[in-house]
C-alpha positions as CSV (number, residue, x, y, z in Angstrom):
1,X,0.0,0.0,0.0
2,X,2.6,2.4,0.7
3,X,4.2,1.6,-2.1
4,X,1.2,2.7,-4.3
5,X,1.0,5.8,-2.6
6,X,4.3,6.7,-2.8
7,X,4.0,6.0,-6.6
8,X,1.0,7.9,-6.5
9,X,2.5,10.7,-5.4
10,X,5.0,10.6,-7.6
11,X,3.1,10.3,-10.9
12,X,0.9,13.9,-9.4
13,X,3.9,15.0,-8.8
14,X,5.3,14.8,-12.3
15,X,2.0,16.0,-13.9
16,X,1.8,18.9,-12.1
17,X,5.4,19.9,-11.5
18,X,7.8,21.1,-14.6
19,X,10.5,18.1,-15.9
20,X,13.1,19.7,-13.7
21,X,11.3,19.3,-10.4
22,X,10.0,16.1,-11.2
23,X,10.4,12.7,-10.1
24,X,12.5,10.8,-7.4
25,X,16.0,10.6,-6.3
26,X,16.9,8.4,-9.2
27,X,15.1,10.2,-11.6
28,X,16.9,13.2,-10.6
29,X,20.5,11.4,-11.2
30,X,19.1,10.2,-14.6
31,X,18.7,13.0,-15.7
32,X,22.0,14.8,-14.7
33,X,23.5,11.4,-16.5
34,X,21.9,12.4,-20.2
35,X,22.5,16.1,-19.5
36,X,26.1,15.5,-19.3
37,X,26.4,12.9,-21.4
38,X,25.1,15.6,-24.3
39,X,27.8,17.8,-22.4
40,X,30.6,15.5,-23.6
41,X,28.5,15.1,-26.9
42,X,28.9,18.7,-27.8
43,X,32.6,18.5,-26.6
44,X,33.5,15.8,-28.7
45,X,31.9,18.2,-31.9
46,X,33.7,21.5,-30.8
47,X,36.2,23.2,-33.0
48,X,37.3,26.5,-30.9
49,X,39.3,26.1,-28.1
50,X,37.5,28.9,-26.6
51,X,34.0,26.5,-27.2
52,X,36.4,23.5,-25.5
53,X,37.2,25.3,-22.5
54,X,33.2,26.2,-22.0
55,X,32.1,23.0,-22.1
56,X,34.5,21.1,-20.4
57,X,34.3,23.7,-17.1
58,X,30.8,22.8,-17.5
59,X,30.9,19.4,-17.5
60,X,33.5,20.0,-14.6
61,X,30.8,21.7,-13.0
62,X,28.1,19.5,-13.4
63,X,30.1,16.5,-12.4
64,X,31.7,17.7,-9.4
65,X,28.5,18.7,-7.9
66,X,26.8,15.7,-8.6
67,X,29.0,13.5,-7.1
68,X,28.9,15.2,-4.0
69,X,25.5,15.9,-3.6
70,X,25.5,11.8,-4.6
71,X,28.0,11.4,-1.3
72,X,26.6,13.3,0.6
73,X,22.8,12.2,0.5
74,X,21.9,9.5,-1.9
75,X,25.3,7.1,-1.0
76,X,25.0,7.0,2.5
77,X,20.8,6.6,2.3
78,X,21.3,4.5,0.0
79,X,23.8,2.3,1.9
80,X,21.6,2.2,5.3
81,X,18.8,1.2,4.0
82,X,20.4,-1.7,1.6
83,X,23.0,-2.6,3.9
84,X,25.3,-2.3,0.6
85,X,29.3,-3.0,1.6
86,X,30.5,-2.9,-2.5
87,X,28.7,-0.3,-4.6
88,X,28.9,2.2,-2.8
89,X,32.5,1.9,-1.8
90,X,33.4,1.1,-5.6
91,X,31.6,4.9,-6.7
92,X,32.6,6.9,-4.0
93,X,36.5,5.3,-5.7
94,X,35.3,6.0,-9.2
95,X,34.2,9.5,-7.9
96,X,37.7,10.2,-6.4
97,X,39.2,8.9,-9.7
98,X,36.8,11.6,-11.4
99,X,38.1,14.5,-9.3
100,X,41.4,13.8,-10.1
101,X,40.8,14.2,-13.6
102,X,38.8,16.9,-13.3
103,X,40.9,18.6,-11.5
104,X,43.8,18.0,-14.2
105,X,41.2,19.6,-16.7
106,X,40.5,22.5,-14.6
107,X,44.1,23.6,-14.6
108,X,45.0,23.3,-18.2
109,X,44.6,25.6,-21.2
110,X,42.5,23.7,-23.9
111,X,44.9,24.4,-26.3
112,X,47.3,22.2,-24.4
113,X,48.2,18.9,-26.0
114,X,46.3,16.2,-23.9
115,X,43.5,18.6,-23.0
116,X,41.0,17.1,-25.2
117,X,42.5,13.0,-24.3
118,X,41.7,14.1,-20.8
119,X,38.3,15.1,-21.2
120,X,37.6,12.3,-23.3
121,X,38.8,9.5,-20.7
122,X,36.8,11.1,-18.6
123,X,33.8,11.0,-20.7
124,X,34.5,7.5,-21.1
125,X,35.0,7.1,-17.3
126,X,31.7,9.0,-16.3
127,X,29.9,6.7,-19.1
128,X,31.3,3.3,-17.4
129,X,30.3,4.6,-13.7
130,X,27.0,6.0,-14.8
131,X,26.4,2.5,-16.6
132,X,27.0,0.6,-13.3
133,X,24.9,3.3,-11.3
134,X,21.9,2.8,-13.1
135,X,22.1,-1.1,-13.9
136,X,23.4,-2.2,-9.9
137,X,22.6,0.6,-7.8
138,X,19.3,1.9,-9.5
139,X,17.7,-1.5,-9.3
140,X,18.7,-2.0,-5.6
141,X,17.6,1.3,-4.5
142,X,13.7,1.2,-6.1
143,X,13.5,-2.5,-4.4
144,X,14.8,-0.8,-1.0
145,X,13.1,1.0,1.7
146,X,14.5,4.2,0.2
147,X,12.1,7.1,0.4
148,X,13.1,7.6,-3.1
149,X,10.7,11.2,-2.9
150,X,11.8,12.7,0.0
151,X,15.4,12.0,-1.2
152,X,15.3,13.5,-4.4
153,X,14.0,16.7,-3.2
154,X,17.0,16.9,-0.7
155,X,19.6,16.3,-3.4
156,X,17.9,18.6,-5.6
157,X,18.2,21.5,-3.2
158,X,21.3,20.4,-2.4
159,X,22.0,20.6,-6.0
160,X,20.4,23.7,-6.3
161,X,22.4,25.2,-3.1
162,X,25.6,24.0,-4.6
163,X,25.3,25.2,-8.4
164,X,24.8,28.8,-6.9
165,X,27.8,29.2,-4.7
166,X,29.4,28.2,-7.7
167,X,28.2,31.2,-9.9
């Protein structure tokens, strides 16, 4: 019963909210996972280095403050309430993995000569870790006790929080 409820409240939710405010915890990550995904896209088509160095400090951006809004809330919900001892220990090591990179991308002009290698390996790492997210984690988390609701609308102020110190 609760179950239907909380679906219930979801699907009202979506209807009546716009697509942004939508949804649950893991429809919130979803969708940061195709907005940056199209991030990389447009990287991968850029010509100007000027274009380059827009889009990968966005993709910075966006990635660094999903990961720790995804550390701070969703991982450690995520892990109480599954009891989970591998996945989450195996992203929060991808993540750090991530910030390494990033922060290699941050520092260097795009016109330098692994600039573009860099933001490409880490398109290909975000790709491999949002892959894993969504087939092992997602599936776990929407069979758990997770008040997948309440969750997402933490993490989206969170997000929301985050995004403007940033500005």
């Amino acid at each position: 019963m609760a179950t239907k409820a909380a679906s219930n409240g979801r699907s009202r939710k979506a209807s009546t909210s716009g697509k942004t405010r939508a949804g649950d915890a893991l429809a919130l990550m979803r969708s940061d996972h195709e907005h940056v995904s199209g991030l990389f896209g447009q990287f991968d088509k850029a010509r100007s280095s000027t274009r380059k160095k827009t889009l990968a400090r966005q993709i910075c951006q966006e990635l660094t403050v999903h990961a720790q809004v995804e550390e701070e809330i969703f991982y450690p919900a995520f892990r109480k309430a599954t009891r989970d001892k591998s996945l989450v220990p195996e992203a929060t090591v991808e993540h750090q993995t991530m910030k390494d990179l990033i922060a290699q991308i941050e520092k260097a002009s795009p016109d330098a000569e692994l600039f573009d290698a860099k933001v490409t390996v880490l398109g290909e790492y975000v790709k491999h870790h949002v892959k894993e997210e969504q087939n092992e984690i997602f599936p776990k988390a929407r069979k758990s006790t997770l008040p997948l609701k309440e969750l997402g609308e933490q993490m989206r102020q969170r997000k929301d929080a985050l995004m403007a110190s940033r500005h």
